[in-house]
Each structure stands twice: as structure tokens, then as C-alpha cells.
LOBA-280024 format. One record per residue (C-alpha): residue number from 1; x negated, y negated, z; residue in three letters. Coordinates in pm, 1 decimal. Last residue first. Example, Ala and Ser with C-alpha at 12.3 -4.5 7.8 and 13.67 -1.06 7.14 Angstrom:
  nr        x        y        z rest
   2  -1367.0    106.0    714.0  Ser
   1  -1230.0    450.0    780.0  Ala
***
This chain:
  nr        x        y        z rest
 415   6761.1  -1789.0   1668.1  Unk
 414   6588.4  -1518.3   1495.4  Unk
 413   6884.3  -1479.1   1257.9  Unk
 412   6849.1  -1830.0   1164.4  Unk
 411   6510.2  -1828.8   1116.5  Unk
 410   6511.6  -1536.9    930.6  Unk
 409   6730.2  -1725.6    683.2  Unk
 408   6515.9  -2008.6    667.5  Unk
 407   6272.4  -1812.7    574.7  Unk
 406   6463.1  -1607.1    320.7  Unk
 405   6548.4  -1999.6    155.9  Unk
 404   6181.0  -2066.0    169.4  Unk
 403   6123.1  -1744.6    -20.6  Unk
 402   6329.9  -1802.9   -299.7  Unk
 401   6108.1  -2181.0   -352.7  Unk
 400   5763.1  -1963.2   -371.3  Unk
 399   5973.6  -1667.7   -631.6  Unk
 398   6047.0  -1993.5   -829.1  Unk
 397   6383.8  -2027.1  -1019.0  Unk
 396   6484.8  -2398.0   -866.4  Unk
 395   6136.8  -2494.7  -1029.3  Unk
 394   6234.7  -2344.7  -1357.6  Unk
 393   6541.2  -2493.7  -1405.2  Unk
 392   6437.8  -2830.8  -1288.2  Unk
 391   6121.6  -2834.3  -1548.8  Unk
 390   6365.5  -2760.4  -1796.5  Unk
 389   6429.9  -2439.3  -1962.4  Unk
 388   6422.0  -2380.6  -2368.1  Unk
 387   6691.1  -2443.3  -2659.6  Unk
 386   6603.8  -2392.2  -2989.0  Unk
 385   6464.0  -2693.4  -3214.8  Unk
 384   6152.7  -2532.4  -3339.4  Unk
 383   6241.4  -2512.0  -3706.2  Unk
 382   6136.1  -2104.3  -3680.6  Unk
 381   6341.5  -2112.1  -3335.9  Unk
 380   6667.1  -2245.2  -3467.1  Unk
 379   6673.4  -2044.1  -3789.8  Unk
 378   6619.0  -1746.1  -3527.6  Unk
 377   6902.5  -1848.3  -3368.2  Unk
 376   7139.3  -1926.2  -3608.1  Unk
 375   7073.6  -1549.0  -3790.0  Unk
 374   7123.2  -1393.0  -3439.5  Unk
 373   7441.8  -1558.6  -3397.9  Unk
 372   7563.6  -1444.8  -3718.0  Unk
 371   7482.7  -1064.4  -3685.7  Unk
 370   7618.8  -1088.2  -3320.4  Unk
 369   7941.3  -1185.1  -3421.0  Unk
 368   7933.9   -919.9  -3664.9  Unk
 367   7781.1   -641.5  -3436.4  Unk
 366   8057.7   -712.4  -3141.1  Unk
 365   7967.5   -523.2  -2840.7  Unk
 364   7688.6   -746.2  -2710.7  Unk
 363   7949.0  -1082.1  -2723.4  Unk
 362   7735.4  -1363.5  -2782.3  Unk
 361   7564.7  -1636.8  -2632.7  Unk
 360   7262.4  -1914.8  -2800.3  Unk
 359   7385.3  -2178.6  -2567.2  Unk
 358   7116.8  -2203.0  -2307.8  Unk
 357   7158.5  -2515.8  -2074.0  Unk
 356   7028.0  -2355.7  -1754.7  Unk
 355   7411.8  -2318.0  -1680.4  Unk
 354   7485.7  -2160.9  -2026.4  Unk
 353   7207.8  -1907.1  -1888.1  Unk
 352   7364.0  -1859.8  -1561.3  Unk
 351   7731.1  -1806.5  -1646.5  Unk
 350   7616.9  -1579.1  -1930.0  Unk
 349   7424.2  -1356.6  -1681.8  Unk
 348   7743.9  -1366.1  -1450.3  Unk
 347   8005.5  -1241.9  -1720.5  Unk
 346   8251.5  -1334.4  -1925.1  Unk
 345   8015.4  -1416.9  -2241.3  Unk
 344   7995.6  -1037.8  -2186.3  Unk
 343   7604.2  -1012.9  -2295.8  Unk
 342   7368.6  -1059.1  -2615.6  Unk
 341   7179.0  -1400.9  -2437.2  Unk
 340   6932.3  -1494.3  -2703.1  Unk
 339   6657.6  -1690.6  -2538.4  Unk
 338   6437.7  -1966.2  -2668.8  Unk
 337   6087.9  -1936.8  -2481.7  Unk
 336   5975.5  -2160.2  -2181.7  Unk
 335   5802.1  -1851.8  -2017.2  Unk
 334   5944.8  -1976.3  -1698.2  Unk
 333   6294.2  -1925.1  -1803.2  Unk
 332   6223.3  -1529.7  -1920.3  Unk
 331   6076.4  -1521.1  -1597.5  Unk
 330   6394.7  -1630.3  -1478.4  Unk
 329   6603.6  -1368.1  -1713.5  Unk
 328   6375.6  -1070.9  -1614.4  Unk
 327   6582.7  -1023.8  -1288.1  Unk
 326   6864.8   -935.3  -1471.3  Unk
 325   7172.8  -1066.2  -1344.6  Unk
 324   7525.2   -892.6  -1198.0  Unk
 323   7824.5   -918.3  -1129.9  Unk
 322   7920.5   -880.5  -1473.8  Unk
 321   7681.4   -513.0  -1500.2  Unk
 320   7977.1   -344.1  -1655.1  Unk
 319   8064.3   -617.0  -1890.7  Unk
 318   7733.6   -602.5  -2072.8  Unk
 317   7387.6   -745.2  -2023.2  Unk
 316   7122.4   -719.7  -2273.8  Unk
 315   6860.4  -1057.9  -2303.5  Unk
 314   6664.7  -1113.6  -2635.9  Unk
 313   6359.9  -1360.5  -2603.9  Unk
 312   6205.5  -1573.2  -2890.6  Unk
 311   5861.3  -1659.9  -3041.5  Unk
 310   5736.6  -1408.2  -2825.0  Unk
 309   5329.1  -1454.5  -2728.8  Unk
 308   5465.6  -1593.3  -2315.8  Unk
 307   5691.4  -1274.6  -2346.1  Unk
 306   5420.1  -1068.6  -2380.2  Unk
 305   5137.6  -1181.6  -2135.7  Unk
 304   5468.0  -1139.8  -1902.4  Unk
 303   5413.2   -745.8  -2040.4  Unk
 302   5063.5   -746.7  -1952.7  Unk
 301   5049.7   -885.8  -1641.6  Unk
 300   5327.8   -614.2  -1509.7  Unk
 299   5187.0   -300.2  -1685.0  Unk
 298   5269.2   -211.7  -2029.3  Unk
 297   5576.7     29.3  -2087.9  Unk
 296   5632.9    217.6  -2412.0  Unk
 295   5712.1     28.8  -2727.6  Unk
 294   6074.0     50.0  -2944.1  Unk
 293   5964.4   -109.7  -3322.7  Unk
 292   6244.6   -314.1  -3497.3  Unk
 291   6146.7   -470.4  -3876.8  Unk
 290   6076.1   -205.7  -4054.7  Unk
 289   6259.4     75.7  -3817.6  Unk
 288   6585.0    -70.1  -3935.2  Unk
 287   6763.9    196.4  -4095.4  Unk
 286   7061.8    204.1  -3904.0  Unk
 285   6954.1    593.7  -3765.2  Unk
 284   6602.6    521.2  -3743.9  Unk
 283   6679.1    206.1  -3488.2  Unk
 282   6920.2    430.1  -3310.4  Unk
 281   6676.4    712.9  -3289.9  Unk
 280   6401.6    469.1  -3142.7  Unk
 279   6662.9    411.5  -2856.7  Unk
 278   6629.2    794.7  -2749.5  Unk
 277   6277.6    863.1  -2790.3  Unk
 276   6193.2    521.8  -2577.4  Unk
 275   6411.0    671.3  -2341.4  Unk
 274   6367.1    391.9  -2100.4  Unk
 273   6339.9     36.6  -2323.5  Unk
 272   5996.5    -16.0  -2223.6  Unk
 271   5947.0   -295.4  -2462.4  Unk
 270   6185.3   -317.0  -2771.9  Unk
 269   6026.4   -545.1  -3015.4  Unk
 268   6198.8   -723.6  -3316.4  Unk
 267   5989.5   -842.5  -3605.2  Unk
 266   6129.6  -1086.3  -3862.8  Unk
 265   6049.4  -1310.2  -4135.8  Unk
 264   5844.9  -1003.8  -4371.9  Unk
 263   6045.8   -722.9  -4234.9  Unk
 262   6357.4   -840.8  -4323.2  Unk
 261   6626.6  -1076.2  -4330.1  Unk
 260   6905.6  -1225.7  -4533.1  Unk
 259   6943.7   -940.1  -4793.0  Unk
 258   7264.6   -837.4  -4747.7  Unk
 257   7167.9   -500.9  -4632.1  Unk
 256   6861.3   -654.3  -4399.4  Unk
 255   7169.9   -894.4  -4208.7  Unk
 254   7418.8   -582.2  -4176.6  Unk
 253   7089.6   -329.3  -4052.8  Unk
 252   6997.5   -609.0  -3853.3  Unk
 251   7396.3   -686.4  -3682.5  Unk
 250   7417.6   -280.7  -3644.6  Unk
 249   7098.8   -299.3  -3449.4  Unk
 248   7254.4   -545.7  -3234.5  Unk
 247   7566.9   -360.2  -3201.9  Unk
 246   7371.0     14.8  -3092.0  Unk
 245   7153.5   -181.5  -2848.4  Unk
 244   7373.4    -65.9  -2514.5  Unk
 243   7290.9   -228.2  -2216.6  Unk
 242   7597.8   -214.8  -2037.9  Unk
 241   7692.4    196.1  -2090.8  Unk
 240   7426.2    345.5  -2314.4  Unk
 239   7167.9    179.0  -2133.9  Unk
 238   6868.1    -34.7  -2189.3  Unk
 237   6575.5    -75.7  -1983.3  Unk
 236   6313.1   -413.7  -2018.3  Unk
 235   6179.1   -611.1  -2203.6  Unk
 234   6337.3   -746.0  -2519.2  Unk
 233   6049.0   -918.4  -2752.6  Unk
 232   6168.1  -1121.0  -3117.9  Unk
 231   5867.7  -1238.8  -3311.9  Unk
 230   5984.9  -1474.1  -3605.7  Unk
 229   5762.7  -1398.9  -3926.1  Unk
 228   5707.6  -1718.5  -4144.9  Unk
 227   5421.8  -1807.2  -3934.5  Unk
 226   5390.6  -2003.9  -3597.4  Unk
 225   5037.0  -2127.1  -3557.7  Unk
 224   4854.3  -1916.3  -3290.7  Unk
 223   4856.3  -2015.3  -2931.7  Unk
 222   4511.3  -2150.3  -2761.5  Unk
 221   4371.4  -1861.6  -2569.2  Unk
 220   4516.4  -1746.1  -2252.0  Unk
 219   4370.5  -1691.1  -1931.5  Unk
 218   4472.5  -2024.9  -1726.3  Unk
 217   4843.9  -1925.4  -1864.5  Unk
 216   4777.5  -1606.8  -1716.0  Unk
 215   4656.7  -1720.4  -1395.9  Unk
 214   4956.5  -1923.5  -1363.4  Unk
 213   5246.5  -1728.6  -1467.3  Unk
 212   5078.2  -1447.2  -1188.1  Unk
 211   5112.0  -1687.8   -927.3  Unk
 210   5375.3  -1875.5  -1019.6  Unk
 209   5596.5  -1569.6   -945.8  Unk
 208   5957.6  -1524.6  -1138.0  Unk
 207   6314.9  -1543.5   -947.1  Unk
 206   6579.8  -1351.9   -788.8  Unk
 205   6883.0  -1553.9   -646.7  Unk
 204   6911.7  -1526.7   -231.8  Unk
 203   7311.7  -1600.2   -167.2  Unk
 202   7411.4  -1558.2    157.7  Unk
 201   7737.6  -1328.5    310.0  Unk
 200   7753.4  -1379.5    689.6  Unk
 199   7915.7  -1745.8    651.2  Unk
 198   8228.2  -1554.5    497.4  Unk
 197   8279.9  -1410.0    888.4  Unk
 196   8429.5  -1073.9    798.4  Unk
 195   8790.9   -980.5    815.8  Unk
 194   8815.1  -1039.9    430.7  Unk
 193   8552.6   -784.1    373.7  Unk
 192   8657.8   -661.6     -2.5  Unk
 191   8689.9  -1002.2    -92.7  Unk
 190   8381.7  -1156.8     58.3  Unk
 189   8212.8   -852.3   -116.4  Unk
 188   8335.6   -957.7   -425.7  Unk
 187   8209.3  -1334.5   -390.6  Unk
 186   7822.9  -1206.0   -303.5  Unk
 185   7866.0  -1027.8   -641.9  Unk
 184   7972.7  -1295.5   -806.9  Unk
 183   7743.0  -1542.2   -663.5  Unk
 182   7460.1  -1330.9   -766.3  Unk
 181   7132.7  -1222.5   -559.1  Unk
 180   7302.1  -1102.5   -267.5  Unk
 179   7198.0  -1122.1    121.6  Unk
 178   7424.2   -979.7    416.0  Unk
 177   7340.8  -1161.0    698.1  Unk
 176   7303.8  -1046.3   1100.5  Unk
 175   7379.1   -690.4    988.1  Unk
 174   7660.3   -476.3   1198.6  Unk
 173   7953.5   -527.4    982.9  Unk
 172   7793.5   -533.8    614.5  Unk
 171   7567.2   -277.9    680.1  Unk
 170   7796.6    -35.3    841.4  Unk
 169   8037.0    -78.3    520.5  Unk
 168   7795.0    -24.9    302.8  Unk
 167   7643.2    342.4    449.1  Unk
 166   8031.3    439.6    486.0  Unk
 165   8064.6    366.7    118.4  Unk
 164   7741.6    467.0    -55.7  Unk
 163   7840.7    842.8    179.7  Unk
 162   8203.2    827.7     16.2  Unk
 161   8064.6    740.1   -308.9  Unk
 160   7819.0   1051.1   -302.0  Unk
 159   8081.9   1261.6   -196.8  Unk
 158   8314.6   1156.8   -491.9  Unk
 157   8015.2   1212.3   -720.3  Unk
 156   7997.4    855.8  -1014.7  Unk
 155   7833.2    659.8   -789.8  Unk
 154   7848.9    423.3   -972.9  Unk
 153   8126.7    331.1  -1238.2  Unk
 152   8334.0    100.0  -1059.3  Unk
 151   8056.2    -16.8   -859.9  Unk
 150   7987.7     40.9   -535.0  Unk
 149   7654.7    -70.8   -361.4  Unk
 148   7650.2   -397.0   -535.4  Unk
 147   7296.1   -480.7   -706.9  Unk
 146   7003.4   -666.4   -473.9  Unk
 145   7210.2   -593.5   -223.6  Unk
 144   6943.4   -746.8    109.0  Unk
 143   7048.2   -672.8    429.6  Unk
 142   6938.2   -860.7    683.4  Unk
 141   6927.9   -734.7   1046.8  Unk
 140   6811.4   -896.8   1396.7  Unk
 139   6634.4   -679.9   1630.7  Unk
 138   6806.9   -423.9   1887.1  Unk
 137   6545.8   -230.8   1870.6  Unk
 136   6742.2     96.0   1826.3  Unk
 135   7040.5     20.1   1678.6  Unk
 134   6874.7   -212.5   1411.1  Unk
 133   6594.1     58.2   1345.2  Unk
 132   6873.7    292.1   1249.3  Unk
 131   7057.3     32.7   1020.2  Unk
 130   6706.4    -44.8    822.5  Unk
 129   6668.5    328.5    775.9  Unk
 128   6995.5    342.2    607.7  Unk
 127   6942.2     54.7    425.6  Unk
 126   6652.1    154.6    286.0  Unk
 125   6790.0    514.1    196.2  Unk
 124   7067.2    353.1    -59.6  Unk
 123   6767.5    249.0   -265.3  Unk
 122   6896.7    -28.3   -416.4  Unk
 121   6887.8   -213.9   -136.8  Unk
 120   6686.6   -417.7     27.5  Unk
 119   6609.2   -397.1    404.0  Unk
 118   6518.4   -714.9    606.4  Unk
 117   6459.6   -658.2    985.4  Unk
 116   6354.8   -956.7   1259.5  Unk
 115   6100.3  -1077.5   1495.6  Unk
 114   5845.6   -796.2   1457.2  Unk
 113   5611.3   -745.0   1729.6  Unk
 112   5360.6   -659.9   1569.8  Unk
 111   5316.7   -289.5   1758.4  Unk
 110   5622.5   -252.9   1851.6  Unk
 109   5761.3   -299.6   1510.9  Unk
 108   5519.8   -101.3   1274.9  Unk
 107   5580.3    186.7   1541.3  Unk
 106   5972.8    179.2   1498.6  Unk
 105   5914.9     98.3   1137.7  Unk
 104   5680.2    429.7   1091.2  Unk
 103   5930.9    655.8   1271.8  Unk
 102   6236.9    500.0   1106.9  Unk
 101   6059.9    544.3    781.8  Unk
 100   5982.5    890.9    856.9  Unk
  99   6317.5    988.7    952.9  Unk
  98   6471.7    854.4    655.9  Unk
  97   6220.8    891.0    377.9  Unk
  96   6355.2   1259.7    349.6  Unk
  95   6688.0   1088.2    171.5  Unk
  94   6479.6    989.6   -117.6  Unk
  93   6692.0   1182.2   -378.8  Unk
  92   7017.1    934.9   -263.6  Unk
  91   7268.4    916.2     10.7  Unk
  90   7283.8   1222.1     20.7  Unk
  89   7033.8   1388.4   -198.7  Unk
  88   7008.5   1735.9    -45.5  Unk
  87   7381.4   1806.6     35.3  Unk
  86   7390.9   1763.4   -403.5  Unk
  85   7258.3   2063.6   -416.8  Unk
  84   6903.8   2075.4   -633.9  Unk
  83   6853.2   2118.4  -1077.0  Unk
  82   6529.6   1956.1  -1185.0  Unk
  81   6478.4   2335.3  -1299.8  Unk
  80   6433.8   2393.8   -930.4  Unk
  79   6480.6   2127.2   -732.0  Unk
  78   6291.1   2045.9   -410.1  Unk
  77   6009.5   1840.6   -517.0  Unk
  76   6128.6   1657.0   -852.8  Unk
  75   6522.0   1628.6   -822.6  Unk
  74   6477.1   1638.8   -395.4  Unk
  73   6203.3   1273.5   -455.7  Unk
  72   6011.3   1358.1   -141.4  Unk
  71   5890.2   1095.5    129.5  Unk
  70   5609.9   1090.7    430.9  Unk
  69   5613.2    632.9    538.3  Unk
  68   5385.6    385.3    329.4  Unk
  67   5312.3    145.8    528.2  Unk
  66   5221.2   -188.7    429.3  Unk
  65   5032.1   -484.7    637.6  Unk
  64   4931.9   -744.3    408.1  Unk
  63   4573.1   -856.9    514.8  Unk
  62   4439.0   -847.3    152.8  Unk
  61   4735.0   -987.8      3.1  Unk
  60   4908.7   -800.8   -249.1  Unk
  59   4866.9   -833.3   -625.5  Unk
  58   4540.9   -609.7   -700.7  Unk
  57   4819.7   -322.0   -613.1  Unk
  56   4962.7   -493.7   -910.6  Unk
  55   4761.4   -287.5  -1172.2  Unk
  54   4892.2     50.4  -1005.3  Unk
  53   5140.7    171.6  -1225.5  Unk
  52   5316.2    493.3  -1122.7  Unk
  51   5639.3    647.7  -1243.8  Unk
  50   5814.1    906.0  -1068.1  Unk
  49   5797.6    753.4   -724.1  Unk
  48   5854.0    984.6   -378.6  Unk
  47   5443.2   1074.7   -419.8  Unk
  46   5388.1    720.8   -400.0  Unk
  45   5479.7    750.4      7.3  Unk
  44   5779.3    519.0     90.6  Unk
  43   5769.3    125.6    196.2  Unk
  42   5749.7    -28.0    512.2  Unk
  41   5589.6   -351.8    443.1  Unk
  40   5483.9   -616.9    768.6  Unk
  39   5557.3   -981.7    642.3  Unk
  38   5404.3  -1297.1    850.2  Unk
  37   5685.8  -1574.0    902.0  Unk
  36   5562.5  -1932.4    946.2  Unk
  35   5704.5  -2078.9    582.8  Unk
  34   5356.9  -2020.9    378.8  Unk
  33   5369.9  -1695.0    532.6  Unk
  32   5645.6  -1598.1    361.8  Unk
  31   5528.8  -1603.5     13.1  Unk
  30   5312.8  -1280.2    -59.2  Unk
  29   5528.6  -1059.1    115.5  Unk
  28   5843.3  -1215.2    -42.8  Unk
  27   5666.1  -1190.5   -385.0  Unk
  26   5611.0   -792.2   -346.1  Unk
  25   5995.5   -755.4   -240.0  Unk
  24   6120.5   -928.8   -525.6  Unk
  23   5887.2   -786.9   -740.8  Unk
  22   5907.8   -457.3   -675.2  Unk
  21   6292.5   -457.2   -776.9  Unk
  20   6230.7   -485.1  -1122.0  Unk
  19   6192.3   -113.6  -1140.5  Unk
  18   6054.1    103.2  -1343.6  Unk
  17   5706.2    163.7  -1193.6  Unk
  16   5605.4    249.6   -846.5  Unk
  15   5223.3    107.5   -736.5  Unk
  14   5350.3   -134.6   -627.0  Unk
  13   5683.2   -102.9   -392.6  Unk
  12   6053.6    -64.6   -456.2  Unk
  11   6143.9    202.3   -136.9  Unk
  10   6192.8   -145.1     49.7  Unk
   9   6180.8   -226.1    465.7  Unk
   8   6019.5   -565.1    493.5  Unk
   7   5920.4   -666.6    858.2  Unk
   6   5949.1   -976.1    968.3  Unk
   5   5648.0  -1101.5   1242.9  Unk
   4   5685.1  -1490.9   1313.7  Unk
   3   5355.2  -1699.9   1295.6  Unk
   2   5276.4  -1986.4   1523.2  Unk
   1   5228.4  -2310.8   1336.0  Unk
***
């Protein structure tokens, strides 16, 4: 089969940190091939990333062709005080990407002679730079909203909104396909483009990677009996709007007061929550640092080596984020684990896990409701009759099967 030439334009990148966003990208360059398209990765210089974590480097394909194109982050590099004009991050801190990526893709895509363009947003930047090389080689365009651009709540600057506005509405006329990872989401921009061809819009869900699910299950040592302690793991950021723990610790601090748990049958982790300083002084302040401990960030392997030693998985995702999904929740599916969803049963995360035949859902801002579901399901668990994915469930959520569809996709465009 002759190969195709796509090339990848995403500021989300090993070895940057933080966001779940790598992996999308990262599993796409891995997977494509396998469907006659060979990936080319223009990413951004690490200096532009604020965390680094380079244990997936190990991760990318020895041929993979990445470039990593001059960028600054204007908060880090150009502010003063972490203080900088707003002009300077328009769209977004990595705006000096721009006319190095463009540079670097332009050359990337003479020189392989890419077939088509793929640009994944967030960062705003990508896109950006993935609209310039569209005018200019005339190539096919897909771009990828792995979140909506505007939200009712983001960007919160006028002018920043404005520019987020202007930069989505070029995408979504002048791309080939505009690719989301929720049907919600994909359904809202339907509605706010009503003059646009509805076939444009595609849905492309995330996933999990068998790769790395497989090596570690070939790793790992037979599991240890269950004791009376039920293990509890979130990974992942929280947020004060949409993510917010404060009613879940409220339920433990009810549940501990009354005397129907504690440290001895349960321990709650809180991996990589963000301000680790921040959401530790919630657990302090409702008196539950016994059984809840908050955890800094492990690197990729380790934290999936995490979730597969869980008895149980918690999953945060309030009514601000309804059109969206966590990308954690299909690893979360792979891991085979019991999941608590603590979300807007409203919402686009619940709509997925009741569809993968999880009922354990309950409303993340109410600390009673949440106090009695959480006492089901960990009763559920310790007798080992809680709910886990099928075989189906997890096959449909494969990074390997996601990348098919993007194939096909490309093919399409190509044509």
C-alpha cells in the first residue's frame, strides 16, 4: 500500500505535561500508518511548555517525523511579574508559534509531500497556523475541537473572545471537516452554523492506547487480595468551576461524622489534581485528610499503572463542561474498574457512562446525594458486583479503532 503524508499540527506534544491532549495527538501518530497515511508532527519548542515529562518521548515511533517549531509562553518569557498586555497573547500565550510553525509546516510539507492538514485545538494558535498553511498550499484542512472554542464562560476578555471567535469561524467555513470529540458539542456547532453543510461536522471520540494497557498488563504482578480498605483514585485536574471536590468531600466528612466510614475501609486518592496546595486545603478544612490524600503528578505509565491498582474510579464533570468528556473516562473503561460518575446527570459524560452501562451517577453539587451514592458504591465494589466495561465498550474506545475513522477521514478530504 502506498503511504499518504498528513501532517499533524498540535502545541500538545510529549514531553509537555498537563494535558490530556498529548495523547490524542501522540496515538494518531503512532496509528495511522496502519491505515496508509504516514504522520509528519509540527509541534512547538519545549521551552513554550510549563510542565515537562519526558517518559513518553520513549512512546513515539522511531521514524516519526516531529518538528518542534521557535515558541515563547508571553506569561513566562515576556511578562514581568507573570504580568504582560493582553496585545501579546492574542489568541493565546503561544501566539509567537505562529510564524514559526507556518515556516516549519510550509517546509515539513514540501518536502513530504503532505496530502492533507489536521490541526487540533485547544491551543487557539494551532488552528491559526493550520488556517495559514491551508491558504497557502492549498491542501485539504481538518480541524480538530477537541473542547468548543467558545464557551459561555471562556474566554472570559471581550478581546480575547472576539479574536477565539473570528479564529472559529474561519475554521469552520474554510476547513474540509470540522472534527469534535462529543456529539454535543459537534451538535452545537451545527446550530450555531446553520448555513453550513451538517456533513462537514464529524464526530472523532477520544479513546485509551492498547499499547501502553498492554505492556503494562504484561508487567504487572499478580493483583493483591482485596482487603477491607476500598481504594478510591481520581486522576486528573479539578476546578473550582466544573470540577469542583468541595461536595464530595462534604459527602466523607458527613459519612466519617456518622460513623459509616473511615480510614480503616476507605482511602481516597486525588492524583495531580492542579493546585495540589489548594485542593489539600479543602480536604483539611472538612476534616478528612485520614482517609483522602491529594498526590502530585506521576508520569503517563505510571499513573494508568494506577488506575489498573484502584479498586474503584471517581470521575468530576460538572454542568459547565456538558458538552464535554474527559478523556480519562475510556481509559478509565479499559482499566475494567467500577466507576463513580460525580457529574451533571444532564450532561455528556453521564450520557456516555450510562451508555457503557455504568449506573453509579450523581449530581457533583449535591453532598447528600452524593454521600449516599458513594456509600452504594463502594458496598458494591467490596462485594464485587459493581458495574465494569464490556469487551464491546472497550473495543469501540480504542485509540487503534479512533484512528481508522481519522483515516478514513483523510481519505475523504484527499479525494
Amino acid at each position: 500500500m502506498n503511504k499518504k503524508t498528513a501532517l499533524l499540527v498540535a502545541f500538545h506534544f510529549p514531553p509537555q505535561a498537563g494535558s490530556s491532549g498529548i495523547q490524542r495527538t501522540l496515538s494518531f501518530s503512532k496509528h495511522l500508518r496502519q491505515h496508509g497515511w504516514e504522520a509528519l508532527v509540527l509541534s512547538a519548542n519545549p521551552r513554550a511548555y510549563a510542565e515537562h515529562n519526558a517518559s513518553q518521548l520513549s512512546s513515539l515511533p522511531a521514524d516519526l517525523v516531529v518538528q518542534r517549531a521557535f515558541a515563547l509562553d508571553t506569561k513566562r518569557h515576556l511578562g514581568i511579574g507573570g504580568r504582560y498586555l493582553e496585545l501579546m497573547a492574542l489568541p493565546d500565550r503561544w501566539v509567537s508559534w505562529l510564524a514559526h510553525g507556518v515556516l516549519a509546516g510550509l517546509r515539513l510539507a514540501r518536502r513530504h509531500k503532505a496530502g492533507v492538514i489536521w490541526s487540533t485545538f485547544p491551543i487557539a494558535t494551532a488552528h491559526l497556523i493550520g488556517l495559514v498553511l491551508h491558504r497557502l498550499t492549498g491542501l485539504p484542512w481538518i480541524a480538530d475541537f477537541r473542547d468548543p472554542m467558545l464557551q459561555p464562560a471562556y474566554p472570559t476578555s471581550s478581546r480575547q473572545r472576539a479574536v477565539y471567535g473570528w479564529i472559529e469561524k474561519q475554521a469552520i467555513q474554510r476547513c474540509r471537516y470540522a472534527v469534535f470529540t462529543t456529539q454535543r458539542a459537534l451538535d452545537s456547532y451545527r446550530t450555531r452554523f446553520p448555513s453550513v453543510d451538517p456533513a462537514k461536522f464529524r464526530l472523532i471520540e477520544n479513546g485509551f492506547d492498547e499499547d501502553e494497557f498492554g505492556r503494562l498488563m504484561d508487567e504487572a504482578a499478580a493483583p493483591a487480595p482485596r482487603g477491607e480498605r476500598i481504594t478510591l483514585l481520581h486522576s486528573g485536574i479539578l476546578y473550582k468551576n466544573g470540577r469542583n471536590p468541595a461536595a464530595f468531600l462534604a459527602a466523607l466528612a458527613r459519612l466519617k461524622a456518622a460513623g459509616r466510614v473511615d480510614a480503616a475501609s476507605l482511602r481516597v486518592i486525588l492524583r495531580a489534581p492542579g493546585d495540589v496546595e489548594d485542593v489539600a486545603a479543602g480536604v483539611a478544612e472538612h476534616g478528612v485528610g485520614d482517609i483522602v490524600e491529594v498526590l502530585p503528578p506521576v508520569p503517563y505509565r505510571e499513573a494508568l499503572n494506577e488506575m489498573l491498582a484502584a479498586d474503584g474510579l471517581l470521575l468530576f464533570q460538572g454542568t459547565p463542561f456538558n458538552n464535554q468528556i474527559p478523556a480519562k473516562i475510556y481509559e478509565y473503561f479499559r482499566t475494567r474498574k467500577p466507576v463513580l460518575g460525580l457529574v451533571d446527570p444532564a450532561g455528556e459524560t453521564a450520557t456516555v457512562l450510562r451508555g457503557a452501562g455504568f449506573d453509579s451517577i450523581v449530581d457533583l453539587e449535591n453532598s447528600a446525594d452524593i454521600a449516599t451514592a458513594l456509600e452504594q458504591f463502594t458496598a458494591a465494589v467490596r462485594e464485587g458486583r459493581a458495574h465494569v466495561a464490556s469487551d464491546e465498550v472497550i473495543g469501540r474506545a480504542s485509540r487503534a479503532h479512533k484512528a481508522r475513522e481519522l483515516a478514513d477521514l483523510f481519505d475523504e478530504a484527499a479525494a
